[in-house]
NUSE-20818 format. One record per residue (C-alpha): x, y, z; residue number from 1; chain; residue in three letters. Coordinates in Angstrom, 1 decimal, padded with zeros to 4 digits. Layout:
R      c1      c2      c3    k  c    r
R       X       Y       Z  NUM  A  Ala
...
***
This chain:
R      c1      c2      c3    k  c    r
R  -054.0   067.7   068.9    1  A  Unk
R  -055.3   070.9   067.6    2  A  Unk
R  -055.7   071.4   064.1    3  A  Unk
R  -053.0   074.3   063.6    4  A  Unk
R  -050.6   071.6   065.0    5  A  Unk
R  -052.0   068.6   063.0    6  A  Unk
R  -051.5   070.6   059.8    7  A  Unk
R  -048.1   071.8   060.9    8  A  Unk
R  -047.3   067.9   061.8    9  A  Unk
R  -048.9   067.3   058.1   10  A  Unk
R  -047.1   069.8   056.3   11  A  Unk
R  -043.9   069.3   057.6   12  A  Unk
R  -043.8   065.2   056.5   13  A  Unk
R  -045.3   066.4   053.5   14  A  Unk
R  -042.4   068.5   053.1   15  A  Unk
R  -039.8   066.1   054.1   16  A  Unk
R  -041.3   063.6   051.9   17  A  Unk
R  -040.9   066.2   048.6   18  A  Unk
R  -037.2   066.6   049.2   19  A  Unk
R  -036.5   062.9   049.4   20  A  Unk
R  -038.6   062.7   045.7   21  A  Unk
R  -036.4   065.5   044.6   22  A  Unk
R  -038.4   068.4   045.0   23  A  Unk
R  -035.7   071.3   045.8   24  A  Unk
R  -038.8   073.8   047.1   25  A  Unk
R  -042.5   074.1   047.2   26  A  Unk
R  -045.1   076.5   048.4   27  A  Unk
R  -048.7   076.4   049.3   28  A  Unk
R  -051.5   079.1   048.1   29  A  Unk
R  -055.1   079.4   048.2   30  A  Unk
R  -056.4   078.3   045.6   31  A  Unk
R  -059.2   081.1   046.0   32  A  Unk
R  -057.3   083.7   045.9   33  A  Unk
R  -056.0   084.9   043.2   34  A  Unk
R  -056.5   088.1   041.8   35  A  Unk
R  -058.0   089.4   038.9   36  A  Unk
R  -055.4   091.1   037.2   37  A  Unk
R  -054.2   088.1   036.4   38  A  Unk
R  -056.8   086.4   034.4   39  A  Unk
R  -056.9   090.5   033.1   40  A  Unk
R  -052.9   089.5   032.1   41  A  Unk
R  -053.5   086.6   030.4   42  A  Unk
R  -056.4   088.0   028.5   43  A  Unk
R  -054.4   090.9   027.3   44  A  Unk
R  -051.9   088.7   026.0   45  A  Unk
R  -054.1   086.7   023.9   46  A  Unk
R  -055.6   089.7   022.2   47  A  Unk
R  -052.7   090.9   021.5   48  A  Unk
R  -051.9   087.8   019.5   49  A  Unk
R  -048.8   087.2   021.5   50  A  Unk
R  -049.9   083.5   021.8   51  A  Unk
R  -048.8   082.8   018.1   52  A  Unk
R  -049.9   079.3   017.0   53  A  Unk
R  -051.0   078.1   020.4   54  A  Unk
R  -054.9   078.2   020.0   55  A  Unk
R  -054.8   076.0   023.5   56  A  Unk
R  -054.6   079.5   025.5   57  A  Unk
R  -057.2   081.2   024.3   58  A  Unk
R  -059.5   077.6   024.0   59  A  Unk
R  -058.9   077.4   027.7   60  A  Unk
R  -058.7   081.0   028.5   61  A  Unk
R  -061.5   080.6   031.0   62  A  Unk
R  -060.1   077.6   032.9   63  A  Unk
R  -057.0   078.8   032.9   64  A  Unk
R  -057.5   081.9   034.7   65  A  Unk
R  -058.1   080.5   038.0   66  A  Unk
R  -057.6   077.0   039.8   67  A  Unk
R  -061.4   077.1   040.9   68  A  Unk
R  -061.8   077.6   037.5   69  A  Unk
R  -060.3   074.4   036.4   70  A  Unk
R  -061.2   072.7   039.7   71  A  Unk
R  -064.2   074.2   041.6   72  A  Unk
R  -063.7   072.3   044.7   73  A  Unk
R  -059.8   073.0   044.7   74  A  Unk
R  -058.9   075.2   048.1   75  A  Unk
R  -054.8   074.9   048.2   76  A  Unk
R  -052.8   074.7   045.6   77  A  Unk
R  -049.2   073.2   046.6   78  A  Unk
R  -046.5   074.6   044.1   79  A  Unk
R  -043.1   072.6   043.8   80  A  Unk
R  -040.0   073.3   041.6   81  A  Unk
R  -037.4   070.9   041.0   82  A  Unk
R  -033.8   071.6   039.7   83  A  Unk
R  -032.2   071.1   036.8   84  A  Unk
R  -029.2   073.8   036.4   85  A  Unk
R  -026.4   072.6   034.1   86  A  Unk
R  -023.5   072.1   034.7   87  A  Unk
R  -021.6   073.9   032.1   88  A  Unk
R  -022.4   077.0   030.2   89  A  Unk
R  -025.7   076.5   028.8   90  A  Unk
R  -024.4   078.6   025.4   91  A  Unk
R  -021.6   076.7   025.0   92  A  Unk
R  -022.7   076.0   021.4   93  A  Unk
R  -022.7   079.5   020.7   94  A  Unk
R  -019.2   079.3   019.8   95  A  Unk
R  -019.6   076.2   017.8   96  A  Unk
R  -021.7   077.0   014.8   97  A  Unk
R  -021.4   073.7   013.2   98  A  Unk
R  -023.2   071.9   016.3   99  A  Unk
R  -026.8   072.4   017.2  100  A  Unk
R  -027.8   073.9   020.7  101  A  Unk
R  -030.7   072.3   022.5  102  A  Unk
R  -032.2   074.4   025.2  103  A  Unk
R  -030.9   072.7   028.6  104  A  Unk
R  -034.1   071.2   029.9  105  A  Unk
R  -034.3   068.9   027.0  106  A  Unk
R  -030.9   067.3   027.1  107  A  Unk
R  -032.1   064.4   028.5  108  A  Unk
R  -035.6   062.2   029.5  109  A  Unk
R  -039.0   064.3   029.5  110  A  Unk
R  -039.2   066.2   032.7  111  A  Unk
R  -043.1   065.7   032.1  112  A  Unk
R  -042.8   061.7   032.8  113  A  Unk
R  -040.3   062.2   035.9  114  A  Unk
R  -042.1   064.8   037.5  115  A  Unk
R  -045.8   063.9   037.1  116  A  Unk
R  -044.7   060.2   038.2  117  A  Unk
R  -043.2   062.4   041.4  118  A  Unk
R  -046.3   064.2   041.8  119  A  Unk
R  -048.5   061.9   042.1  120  A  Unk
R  -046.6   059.4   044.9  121  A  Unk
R  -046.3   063.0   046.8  122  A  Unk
R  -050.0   063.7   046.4  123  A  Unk
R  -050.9   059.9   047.8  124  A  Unk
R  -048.7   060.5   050.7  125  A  Unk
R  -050.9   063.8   051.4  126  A  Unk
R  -053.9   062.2   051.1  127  A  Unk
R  -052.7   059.1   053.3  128  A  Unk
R  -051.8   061.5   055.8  129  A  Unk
R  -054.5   064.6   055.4  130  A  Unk
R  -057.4   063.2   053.6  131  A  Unk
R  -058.9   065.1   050.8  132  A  Unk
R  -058.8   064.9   046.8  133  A  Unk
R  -055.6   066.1   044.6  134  A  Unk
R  -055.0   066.6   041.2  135  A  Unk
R  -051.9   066.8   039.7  136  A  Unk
R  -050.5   069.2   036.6  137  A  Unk
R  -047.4   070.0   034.8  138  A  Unk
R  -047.5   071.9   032.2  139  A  Unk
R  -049.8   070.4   029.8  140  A  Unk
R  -053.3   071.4   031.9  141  A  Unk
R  -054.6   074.9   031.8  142  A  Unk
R  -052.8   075.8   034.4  143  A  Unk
R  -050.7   079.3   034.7  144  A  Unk
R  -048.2   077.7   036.8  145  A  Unk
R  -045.5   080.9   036.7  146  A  Unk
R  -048.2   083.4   038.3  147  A  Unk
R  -049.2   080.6   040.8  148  A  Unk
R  -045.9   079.9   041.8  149  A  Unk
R  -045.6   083.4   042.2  150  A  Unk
R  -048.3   083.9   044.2  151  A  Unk
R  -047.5   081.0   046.8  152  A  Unk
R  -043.5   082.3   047.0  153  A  Unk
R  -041.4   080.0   045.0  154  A  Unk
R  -039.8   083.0   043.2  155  A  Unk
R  -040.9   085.7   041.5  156  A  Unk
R  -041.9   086.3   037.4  157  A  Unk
R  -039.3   088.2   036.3  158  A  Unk
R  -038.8   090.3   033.2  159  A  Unk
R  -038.6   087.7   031.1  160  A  Unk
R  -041.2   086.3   032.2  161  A  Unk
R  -039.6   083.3   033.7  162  A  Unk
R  -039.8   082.4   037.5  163  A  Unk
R  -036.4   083.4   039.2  164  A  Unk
R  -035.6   082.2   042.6  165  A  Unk
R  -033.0   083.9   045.1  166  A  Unk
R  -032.4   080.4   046.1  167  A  Unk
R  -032.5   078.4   042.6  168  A  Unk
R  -032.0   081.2   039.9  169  A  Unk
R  -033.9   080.4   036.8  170  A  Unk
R  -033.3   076.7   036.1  171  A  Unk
R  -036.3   075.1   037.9  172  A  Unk
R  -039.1   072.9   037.1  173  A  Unk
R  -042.5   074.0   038.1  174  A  Unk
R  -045.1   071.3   039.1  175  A  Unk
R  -048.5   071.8   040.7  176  A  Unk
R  -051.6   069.8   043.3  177  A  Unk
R  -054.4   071.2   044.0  178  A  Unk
R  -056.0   070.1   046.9  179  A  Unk
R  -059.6   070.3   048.7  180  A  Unk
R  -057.6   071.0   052.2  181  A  Unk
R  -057.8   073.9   053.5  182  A  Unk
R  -053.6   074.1   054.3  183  A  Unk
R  -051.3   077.1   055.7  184  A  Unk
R  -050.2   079.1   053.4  185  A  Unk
R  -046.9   081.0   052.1  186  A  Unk
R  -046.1   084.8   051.5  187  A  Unk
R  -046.2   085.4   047.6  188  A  Unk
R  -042.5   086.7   047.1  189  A  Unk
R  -041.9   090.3   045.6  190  A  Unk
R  -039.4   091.3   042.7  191  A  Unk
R  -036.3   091.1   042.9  192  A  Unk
R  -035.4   092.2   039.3  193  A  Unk
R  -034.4   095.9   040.5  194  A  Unk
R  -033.3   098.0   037.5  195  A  Unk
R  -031.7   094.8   035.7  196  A  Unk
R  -032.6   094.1   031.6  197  A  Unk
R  -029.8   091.7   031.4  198  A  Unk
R  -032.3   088.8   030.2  199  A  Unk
R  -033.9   091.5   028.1  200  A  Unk
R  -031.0   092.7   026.6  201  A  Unk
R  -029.9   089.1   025.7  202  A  Unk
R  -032.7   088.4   023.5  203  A  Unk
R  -031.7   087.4   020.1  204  A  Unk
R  -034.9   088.3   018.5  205  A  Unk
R  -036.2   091.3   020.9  206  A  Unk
R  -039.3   089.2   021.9  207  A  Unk
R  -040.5   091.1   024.8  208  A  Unk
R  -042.4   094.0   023.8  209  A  Unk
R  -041.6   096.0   027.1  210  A  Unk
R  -040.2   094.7   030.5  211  A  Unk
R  -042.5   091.4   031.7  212  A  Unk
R  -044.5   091.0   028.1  213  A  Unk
R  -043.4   088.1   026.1  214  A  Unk
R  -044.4   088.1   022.5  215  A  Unk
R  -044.0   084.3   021.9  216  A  Unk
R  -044.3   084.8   017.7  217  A  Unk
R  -040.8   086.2   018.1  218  A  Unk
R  -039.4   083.7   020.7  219  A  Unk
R  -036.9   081.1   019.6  220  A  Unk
R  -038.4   078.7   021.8  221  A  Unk
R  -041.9   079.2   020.7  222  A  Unk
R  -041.0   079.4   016.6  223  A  Unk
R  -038.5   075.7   017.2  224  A  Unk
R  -041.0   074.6   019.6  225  A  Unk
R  -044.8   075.4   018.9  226  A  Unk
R  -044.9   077.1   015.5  227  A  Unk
R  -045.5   074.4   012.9  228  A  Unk
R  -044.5   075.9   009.6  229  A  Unk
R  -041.5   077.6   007.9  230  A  Unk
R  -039.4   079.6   010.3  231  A  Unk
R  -039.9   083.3   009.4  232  A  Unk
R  -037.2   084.8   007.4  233  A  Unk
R  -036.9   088.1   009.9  234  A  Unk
R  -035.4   085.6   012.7  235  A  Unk
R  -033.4   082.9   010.6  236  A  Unk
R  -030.1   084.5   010.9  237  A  Unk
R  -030.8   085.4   014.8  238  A  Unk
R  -031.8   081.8   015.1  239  A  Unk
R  -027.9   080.9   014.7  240  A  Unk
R  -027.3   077.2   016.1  241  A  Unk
R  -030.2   076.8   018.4  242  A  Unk
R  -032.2   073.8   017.2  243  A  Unk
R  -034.5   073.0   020.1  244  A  Unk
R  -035.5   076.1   022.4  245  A  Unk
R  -033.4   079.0   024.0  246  A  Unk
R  -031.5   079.8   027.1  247  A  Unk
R  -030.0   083.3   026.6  248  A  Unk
R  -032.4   085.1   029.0  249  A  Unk
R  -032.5   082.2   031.5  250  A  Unk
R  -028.5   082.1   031.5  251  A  Unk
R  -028.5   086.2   031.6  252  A  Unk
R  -030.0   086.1   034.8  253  A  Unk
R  -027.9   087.4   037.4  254  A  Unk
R  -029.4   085.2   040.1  255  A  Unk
R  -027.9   082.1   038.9  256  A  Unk
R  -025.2   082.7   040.8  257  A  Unk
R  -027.0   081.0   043.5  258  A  Unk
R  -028.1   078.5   041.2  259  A  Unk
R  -026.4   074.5   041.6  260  A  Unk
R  -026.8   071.7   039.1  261  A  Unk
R  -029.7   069.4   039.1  262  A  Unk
R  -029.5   066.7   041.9  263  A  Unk
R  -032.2   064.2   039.3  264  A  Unk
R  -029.6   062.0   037.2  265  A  Unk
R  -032.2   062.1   034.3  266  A  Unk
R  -032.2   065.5   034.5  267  A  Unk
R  -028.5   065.9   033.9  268  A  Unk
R  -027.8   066.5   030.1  269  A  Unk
R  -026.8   063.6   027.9  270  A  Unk
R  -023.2   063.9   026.4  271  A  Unk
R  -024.4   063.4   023.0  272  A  Unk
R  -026.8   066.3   023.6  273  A  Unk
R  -025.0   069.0   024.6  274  A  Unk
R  -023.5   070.3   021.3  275  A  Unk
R  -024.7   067.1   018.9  276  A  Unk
R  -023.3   067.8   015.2  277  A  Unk
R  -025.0   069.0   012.4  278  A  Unk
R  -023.9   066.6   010.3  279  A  Unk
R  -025.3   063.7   011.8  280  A  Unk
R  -028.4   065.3   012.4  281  A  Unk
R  -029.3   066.0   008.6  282  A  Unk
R  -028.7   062.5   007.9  283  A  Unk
R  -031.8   061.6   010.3  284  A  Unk
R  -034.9   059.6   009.0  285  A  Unk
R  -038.0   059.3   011.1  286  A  Unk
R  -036.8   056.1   012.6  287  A  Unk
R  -033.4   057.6   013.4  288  A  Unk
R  -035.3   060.8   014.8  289  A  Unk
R  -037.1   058.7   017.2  290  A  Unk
R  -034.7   056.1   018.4  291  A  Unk
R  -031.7   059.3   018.9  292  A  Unk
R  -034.7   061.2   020.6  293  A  Unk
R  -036.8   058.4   022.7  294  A  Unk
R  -037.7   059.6   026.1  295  A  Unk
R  -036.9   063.0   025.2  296  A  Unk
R  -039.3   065.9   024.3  297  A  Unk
R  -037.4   066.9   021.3  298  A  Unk
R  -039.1   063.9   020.1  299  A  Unk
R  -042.8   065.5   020.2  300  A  Unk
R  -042.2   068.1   017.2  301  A  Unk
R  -041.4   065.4   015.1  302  A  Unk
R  -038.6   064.9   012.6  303  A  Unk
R  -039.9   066.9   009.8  304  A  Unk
R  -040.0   070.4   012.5  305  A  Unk
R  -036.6   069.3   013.6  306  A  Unk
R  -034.5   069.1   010.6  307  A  Unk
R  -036.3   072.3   009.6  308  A  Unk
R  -034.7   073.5   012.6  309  A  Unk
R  -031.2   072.0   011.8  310  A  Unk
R  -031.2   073.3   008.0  311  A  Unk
R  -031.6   076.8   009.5  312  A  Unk
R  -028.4   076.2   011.7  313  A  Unk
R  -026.8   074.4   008.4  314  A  Unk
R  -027.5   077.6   006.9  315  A  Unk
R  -026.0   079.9   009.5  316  A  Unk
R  -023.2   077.7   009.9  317  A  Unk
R  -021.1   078.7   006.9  318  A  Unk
R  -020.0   074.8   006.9  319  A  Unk
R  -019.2   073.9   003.5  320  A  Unk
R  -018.7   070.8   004.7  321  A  Unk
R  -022.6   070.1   005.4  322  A  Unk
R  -023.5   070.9   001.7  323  A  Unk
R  -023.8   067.6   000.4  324  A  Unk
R  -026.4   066.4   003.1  325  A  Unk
R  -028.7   070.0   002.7  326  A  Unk
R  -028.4   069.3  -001.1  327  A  Unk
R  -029.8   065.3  -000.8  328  A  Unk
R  -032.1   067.1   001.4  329  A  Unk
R  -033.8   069.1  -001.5  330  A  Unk
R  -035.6   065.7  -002.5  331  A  Unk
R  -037.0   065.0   001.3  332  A  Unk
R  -040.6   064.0   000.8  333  A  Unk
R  -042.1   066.8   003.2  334  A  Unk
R  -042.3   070.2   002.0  335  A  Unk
R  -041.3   071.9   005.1  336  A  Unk
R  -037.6   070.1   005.4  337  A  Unk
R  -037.8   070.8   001.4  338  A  Unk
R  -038.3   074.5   002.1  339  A  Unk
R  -035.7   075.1   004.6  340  A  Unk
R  -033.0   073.0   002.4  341  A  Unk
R  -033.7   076.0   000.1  342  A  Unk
R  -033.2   078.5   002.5  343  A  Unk
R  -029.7   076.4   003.9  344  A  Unk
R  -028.6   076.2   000.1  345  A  Unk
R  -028.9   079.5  -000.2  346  A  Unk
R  -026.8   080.9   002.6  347  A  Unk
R  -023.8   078.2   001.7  348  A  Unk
R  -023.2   078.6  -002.1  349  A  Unk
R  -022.5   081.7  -004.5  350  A  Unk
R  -025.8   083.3  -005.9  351  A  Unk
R  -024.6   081.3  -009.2  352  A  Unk
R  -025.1   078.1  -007.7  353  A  Unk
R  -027.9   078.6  -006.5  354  A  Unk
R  -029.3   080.0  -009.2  355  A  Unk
R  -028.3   076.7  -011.3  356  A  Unk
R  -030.0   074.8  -008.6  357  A  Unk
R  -032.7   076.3  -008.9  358  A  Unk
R  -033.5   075.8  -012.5  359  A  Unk
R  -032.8   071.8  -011.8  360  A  Unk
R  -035.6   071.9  -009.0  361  A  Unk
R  -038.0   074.4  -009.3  362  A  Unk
R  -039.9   073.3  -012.3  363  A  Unk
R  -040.6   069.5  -010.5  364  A  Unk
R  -041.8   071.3  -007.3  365  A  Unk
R  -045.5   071.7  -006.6  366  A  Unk
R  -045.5   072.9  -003.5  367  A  Unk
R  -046.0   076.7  -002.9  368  A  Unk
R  -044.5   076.7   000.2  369  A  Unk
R  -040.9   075.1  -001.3  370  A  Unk
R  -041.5   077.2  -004.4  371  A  Unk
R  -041.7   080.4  -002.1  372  A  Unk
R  -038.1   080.0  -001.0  373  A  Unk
R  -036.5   078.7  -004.5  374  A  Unk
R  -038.3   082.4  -005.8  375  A  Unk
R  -037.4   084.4  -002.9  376  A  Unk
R  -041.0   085.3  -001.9  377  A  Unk
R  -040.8   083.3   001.3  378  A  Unk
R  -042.6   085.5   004.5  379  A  Unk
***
């Protein structure tokens, strides 16, 4: 058998074998070529600062900017998406200021564990079948997995930033093996965005600079997500009710039309996640945090970021009703929960009340971030 044909033969188990794991496409580049505007991209947005709090990019700047870069002896690089569209409206919540909106991938288990796991029984098959080394990646390796999958034709990157497929929409997974084979690969895909700003447009805290330039120290996903202190004061309001991540330029995206839900049961959001109430989530401890949140990636940010998150929800909310619970929260042990309690108290009582709350608390606080938000000098 010649080896055009072998590889064909390999590549199309291979592919057979992705779709029974789940995998709803994948794509093949070489791993060699990609160009340099990318790592010229990437680059550009670190000096710009548009990173925020993520020292991680520009500490693996370098590696990131290529797969040989990471791998030297990497020659395809096999991209894969999986699924998981929802099955309602993913801003539901919008309309429901006294729940809290969690972004849609996080509704359930940790898409790291189920697809890494999927990854690497996919990467033994290849190498049972086509020899070779693999390495496996999602997400959390310096890998730039949007301009990769990209590059190989999953979709295309598009002014959001975000991969959007004509096939899959916006709500996809990305997961990644290199490979030391030398395998066929795919036509990079070209934009399909036309004159569209819909996902631009959406953007409750005008994030992207200019079309296909995100500046993640505005992003609501990036300041619930990555950022680790107070949430600035310029994007509480715009926050609203979204506690863990946002969806509004994903769910803007015309394409979704095309989109279906995901096929992986633990992808498929939990009913208690979908609009959870406010008022059970202020009432959380640590141990509450992590048994409501085991499995999940909410649970990495840790209970102190969250309820930070929640109290700035409570505080949009105009939900008398949550006062007591922001109030017992003034006396939390950490400073940032303490902080945004101020900030929640604030936005729910008359300036009078606040004001006489103030005078209780204040004097017995010695922290300067807390004392920034009783005083009103907060950033």
């Amino acid at each position: 058998m010649s080896g055009s044909r072998q590889t064909e033969r390999l590549l199309g188990g291979f592919r057979d074998k992705a779709q029974a794991l789940g995998f709803d496409d994948l794509r093949i580049l070489d791993a060699r070529a990609v160009p340099d505007q990318l790592r010229e991209r990437l680059s550009d947005f670190v000096a710009k600062g548009h990173h925020g709090d993520m020292g991680w990019m520009a500490e693996t700047l370098e590696r990131r900017a290529s797969p040989t870069s990471l791998w030297p002896e990497a020659r395809s690089v096999i991209m894969l998406a999986m699924n998981y569209g929802p099955e309602d409206d993913a801003l539901a919540h919008l309309a429901a200021p006294e729940t809290g909106g969690i972004s849609v991938y996080a509704r359930n288990r940790d898409y790291h564990d189920i697809i890494k796991g999927r990854l690497k029984e996919l990467a033994s098959f290849l190498v049972s079948r086509g020899g070779g080394d693999v390495k496996v990646f999602v997400d959390t390796a310096p890998v730039m997995e949007k301009p990769l999958a990209a590059l190989a034709g999953l979709g295309w990157q598009g002014k959001h930033t975000n991969l959007v497929s004509r096939r899959l929409g916006s709500w996809f997974f990305l997961g990644s093996i290199f490979t030391t084979l030398e395998l066929t690969v795919d036509d990079a895909e070209r934009d399909h965005c036309g004159s569209c700003r819909a996902c631009l447009d959406s953007c409750p805290t005008q994030a992207f600079p200019t079309p296909y330039q995100l500046d993640a120290r505005r992003c609501i996903s990036y300041l619930t997500i990555e950022h680790g202190g107070p949430i600035p004061v310029a994007f509480r309001q715009a926050m609203g009710n979204r506690i863990y991540g946002c969806d509004d330029c994903l769910a803007a995206c015309p394409w979704n039309k095309f989109a279906s839900t995901a096929r992986e049961a633990k992808l498929q959001a939990r009913e208690d996640l979908k609009a959870p109430r406010l008022d059970d989530l202020l009432a959380l401890d640590d141990a509450a945090f992590r048994s409501l949140f085991s499995g999940s990636p909410i649970k990495r940010i840790g209970r102190n970021r969250f309820l930070r998150n929640v109290l700035i929800a409570a505080g949009n909310s105009d939900a008398a009703p949550l006062l007591p619970k922001v109030r017992a929260l003034l006396a939390d042990e950490a400073p940032l929960v303490r902080a945004s309690a101020v900030w929640a108290l604030s936005r729910l009582v008359p300036l009078a009340e606040f004001a006489a709350a103030r005078a209780q608390h204040l004097p017995h606080e010695d922290d300067a971030m807390v004392r920034a938000e009783w005083t009103g000098e907060a950033a």
